[in-house]
C-alpha positions in Angstrom: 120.5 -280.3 -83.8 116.9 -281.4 -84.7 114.7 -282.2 -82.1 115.1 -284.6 -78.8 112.6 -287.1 -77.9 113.0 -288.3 -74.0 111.5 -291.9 -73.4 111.7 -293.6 -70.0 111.4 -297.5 -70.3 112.3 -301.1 -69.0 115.1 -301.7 -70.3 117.4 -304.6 -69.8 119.7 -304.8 -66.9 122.6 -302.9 -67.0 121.6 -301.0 -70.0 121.5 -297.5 -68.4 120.5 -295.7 -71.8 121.0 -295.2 -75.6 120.2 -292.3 -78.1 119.4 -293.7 -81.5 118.7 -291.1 -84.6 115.1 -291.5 -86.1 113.8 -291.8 -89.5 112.8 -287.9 -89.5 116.5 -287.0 -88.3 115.5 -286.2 -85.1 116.9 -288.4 -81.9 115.7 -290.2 -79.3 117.1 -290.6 -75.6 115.6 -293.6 -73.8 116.6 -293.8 -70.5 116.6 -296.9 -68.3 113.0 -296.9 -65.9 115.0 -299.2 -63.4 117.3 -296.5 -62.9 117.0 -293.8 -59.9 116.6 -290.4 -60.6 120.3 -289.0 -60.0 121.2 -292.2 -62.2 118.8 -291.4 -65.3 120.2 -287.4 -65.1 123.7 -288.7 -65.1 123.2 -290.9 -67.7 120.8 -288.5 -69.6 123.6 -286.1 -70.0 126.0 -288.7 -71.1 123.6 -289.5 -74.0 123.1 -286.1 -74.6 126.8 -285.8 -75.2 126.5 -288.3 -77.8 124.4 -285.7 -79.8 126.0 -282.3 -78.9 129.8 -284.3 -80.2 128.3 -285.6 -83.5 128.9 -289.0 -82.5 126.7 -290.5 -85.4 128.7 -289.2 -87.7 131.7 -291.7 -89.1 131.3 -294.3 -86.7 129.3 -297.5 -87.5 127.9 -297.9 -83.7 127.9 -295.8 -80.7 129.6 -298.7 -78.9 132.5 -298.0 -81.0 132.9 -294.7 -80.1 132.7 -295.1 -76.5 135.5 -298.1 -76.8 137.4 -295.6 -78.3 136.7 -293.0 -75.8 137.2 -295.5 -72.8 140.8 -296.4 -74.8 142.1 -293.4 -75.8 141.8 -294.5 -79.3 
């Protein structure tokens, strides 16, 4: 995996996170400011996931892929 940028920001509510790939191949994990500690580990890790599973690869969105996950599917 290339390398992991972490970025802590305002983000809207209920957005708890995202990981987006960058230009240069690596990623970036932004992580919602709003969101308590515990809350930005938990959803850290669930980004992280994202990245570990490959989930950029053959699937237009991420949103996709968690619909599918969330569905069986």
């Amino acid at each position: 995996m290339s390398d992991v940028n972490i970025c802590v920001c305002q983000l809207p509510c209920g957005v708890k996170g995202f990981c987006k790939k960058n230009d240069d191949d690596s990623y970036t994990i932004v992580l919602n400011a709003a969101l308590d500690r515990e809350a930005q580990r938990k959803t850290f890790l669930h980004e992280l996931r994202h990245l570990l599973h490959n989930d950029f690869e053959g699937v237009s969105s991420v949103s996709e892929k968690e619909l599918a996950l969330a569905f069986g599917i």
